[in-house]
C-alpha positions in Angstrom: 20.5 20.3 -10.6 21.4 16.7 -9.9 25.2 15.8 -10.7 25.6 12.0 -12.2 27.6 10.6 -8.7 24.7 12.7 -6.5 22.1 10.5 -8.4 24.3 7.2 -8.2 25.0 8.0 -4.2 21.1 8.5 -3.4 20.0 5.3 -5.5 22.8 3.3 -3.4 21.5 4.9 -0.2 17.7 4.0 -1.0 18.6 0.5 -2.0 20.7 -0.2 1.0 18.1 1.5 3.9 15.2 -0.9 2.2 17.1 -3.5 2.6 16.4 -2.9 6.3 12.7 -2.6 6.0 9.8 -4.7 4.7 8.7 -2.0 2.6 9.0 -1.4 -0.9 8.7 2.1 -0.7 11.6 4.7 0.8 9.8 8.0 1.9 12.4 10.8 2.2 11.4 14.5 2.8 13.4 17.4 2.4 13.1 20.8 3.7 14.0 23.1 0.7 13.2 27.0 2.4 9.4 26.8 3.5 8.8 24.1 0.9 8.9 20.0 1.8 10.3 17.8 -0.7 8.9 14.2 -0.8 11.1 11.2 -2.3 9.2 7.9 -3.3 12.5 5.4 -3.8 12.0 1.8 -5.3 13.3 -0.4 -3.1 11.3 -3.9 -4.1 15.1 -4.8 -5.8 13.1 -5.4 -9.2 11.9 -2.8 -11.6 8.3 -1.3 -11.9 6.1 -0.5 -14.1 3.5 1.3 -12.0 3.0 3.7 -9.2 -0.6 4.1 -6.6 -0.3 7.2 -4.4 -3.0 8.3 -2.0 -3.3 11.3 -0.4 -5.3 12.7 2.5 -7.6 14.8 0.4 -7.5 16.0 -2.7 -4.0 17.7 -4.1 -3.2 19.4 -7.1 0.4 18.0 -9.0 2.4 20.5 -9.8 5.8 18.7 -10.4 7.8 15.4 -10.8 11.1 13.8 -12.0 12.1 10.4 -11.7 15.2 9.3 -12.1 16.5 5.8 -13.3 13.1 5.6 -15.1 10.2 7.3 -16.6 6.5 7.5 -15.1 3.6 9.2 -17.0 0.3 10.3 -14.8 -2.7 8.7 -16.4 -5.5 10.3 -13.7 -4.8 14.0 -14.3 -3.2 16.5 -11.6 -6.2 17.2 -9.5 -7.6 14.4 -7.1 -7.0 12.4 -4.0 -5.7 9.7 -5.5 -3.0 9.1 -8.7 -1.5 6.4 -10.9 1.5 6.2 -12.9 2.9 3.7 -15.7 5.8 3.6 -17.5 9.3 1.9 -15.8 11.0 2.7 -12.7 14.5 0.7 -12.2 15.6 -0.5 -8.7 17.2 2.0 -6.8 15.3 4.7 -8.8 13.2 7.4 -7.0 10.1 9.7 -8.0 9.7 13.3 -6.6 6.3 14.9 -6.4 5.3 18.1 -5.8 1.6 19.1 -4.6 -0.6 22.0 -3.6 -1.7 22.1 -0.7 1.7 22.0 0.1 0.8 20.5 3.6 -1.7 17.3 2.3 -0.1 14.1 3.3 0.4 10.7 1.4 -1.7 8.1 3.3 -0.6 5.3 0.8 2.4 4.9 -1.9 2.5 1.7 -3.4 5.0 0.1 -7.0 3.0 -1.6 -9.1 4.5 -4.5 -11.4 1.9 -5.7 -14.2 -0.9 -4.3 -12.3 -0.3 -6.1 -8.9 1.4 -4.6 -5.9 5.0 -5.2 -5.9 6.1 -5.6 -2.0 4.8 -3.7 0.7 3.8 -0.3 0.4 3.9 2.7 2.9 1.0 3.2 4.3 -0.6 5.8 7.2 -4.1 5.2 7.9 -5.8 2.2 8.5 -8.6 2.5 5.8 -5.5 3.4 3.2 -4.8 -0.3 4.0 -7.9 -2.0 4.6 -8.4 -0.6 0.9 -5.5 -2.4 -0.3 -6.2 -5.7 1.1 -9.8 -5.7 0.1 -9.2 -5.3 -4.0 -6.4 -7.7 -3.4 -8.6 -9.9 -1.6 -11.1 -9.8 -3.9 -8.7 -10.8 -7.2 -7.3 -13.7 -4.9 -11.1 -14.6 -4.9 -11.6 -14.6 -8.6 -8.5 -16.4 -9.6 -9.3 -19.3 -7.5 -12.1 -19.2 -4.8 -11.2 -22.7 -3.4 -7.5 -21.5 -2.8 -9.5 -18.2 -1.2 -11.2 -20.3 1.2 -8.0 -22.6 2.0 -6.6 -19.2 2.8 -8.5 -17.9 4.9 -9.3 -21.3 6.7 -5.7 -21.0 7.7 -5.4 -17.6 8.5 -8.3 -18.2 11.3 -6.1 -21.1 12.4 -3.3 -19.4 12.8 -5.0 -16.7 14.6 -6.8 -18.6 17.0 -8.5 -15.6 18.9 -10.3 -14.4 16.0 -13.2 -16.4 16.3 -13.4 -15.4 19.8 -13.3 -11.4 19.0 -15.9 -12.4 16.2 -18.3 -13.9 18.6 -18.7 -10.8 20.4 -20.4 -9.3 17.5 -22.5 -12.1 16.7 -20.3 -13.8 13.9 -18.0 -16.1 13.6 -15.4 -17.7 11.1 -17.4 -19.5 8.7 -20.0 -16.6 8.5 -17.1 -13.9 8.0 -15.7 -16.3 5.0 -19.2 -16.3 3.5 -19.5 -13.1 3.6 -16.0 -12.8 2.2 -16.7 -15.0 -0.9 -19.7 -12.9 -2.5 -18.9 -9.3 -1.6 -17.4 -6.9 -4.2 -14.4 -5.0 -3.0 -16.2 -2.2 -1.7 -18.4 -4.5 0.0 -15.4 -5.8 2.1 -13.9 -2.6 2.3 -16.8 -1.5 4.6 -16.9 -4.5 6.2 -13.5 -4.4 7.4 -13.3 -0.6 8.6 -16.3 -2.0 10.6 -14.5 -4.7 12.4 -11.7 -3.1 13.0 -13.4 0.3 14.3 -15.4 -2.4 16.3 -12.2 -3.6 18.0 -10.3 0.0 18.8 -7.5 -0.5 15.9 -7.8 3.0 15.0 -3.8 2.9 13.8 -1.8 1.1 11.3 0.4 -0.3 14.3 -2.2 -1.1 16.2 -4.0 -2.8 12.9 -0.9 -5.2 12.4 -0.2 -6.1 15.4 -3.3 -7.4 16.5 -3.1 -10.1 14.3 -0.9 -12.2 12.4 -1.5 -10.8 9.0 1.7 -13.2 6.8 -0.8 -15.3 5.4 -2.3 -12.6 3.4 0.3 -10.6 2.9 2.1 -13.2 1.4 -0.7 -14.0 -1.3 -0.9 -10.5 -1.9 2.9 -10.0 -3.1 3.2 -7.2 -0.2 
């Protein structure tokens, strides 16, 4: 059981480490006997409304609680991949529960009205690349000229891209092209190509090839 200045103490601790971090998302785990205990603490410093989590194969739910909020599952309790809505205040937390006990969260993300609400924890690179490409793709939709400004500055700003893209045959403009007509899944592939192309088999490795601000900044991560 969780006394009232317990609670108040952990939300004060969650809130203060993310204020350390880009992410949105405090991961704690717990060892409780032979079981592991994950925490998923809201840290954006706003309140949410949704939660994405990702795992690395399929799980099965089999308990949460939330406190300083409420979140409902609306994908069921068997799959690789959940989302919950309801409200989540800052400084609150969600704990989940899952067999098999030792599957793995690849990405946690708050939602606020449907969008991602700062940067979420993330382990693999295709958990990301799958982010960016949806987000891409409503950037794309909303405005396509503000798309292409985008990503004209983003090649500017990283000025050996066009370089690296010239090795396999392609370069900024056609990349952009390609960009502007594909469905997310479409540049989903696309980008796990280029980047398996270039050896960033990691999340670090991933980020720090290129200066990613740009778009993560239009994104809201």
């Amino acid at each position: 059981m969780f006394t009232r200045k317990w609670v108040l103490f952990l939300g004060l601790v969650l809130a203060v480490a993310g204020l350390a971090s880009a992410q949105a998302v405090q991961v704690r785990t717990f060892a409780v006997g032979t079981r592991t205990i994950w925490w998923f603490g809201n840290v954006t410093g706003k309140a949410v409304d949704g939660l994405r989590i990702a795992f690395d194969g399929p799980v099965t739910l089999t308990g949460k609680l939330e406190v300083f909020g409420g979140l409902q599952n609306v994908t069921g309790t068997n799959a690789a991949e959940f989302l919950f809505q309801g409200k989540l205040a800052p400084g609150g937390f969600v704990e989940l529960r899952w067999e098999p006990a030792d599957a793995k969260p690849v990405l946690v993300m708050w939602l606020s009205g449907g969008k991602p609400a700062g940067m979420p924890y993330v382990t693999t690179v295709p958990a990301l690349i799958k982010v960016l490409s949806g987000g891409l793709v409503t950037l794309r939709d909303a405005d396509p000229q503000a798309f292409t400004t985008l990503l004209t500055e983003f090649f500017t700003v990283n000025t050996t891209l066009a370089t690296s893209l010239g090795q396999l045959g392609l370069s900024p403009q056609i990349l952009t092209g390609m960009l502007m007509v594909a469905p997310a899944e479409g540049i989903e592939n696309l980008l796990l190509t280029l980047v398996g192309s270039f050896g960033l088999d990691t999340v670090e490795k991933f980020m720090g090839a290129l200066d990613w601000s740009l778009i993560f900044k239009a994104l809201g991560l």
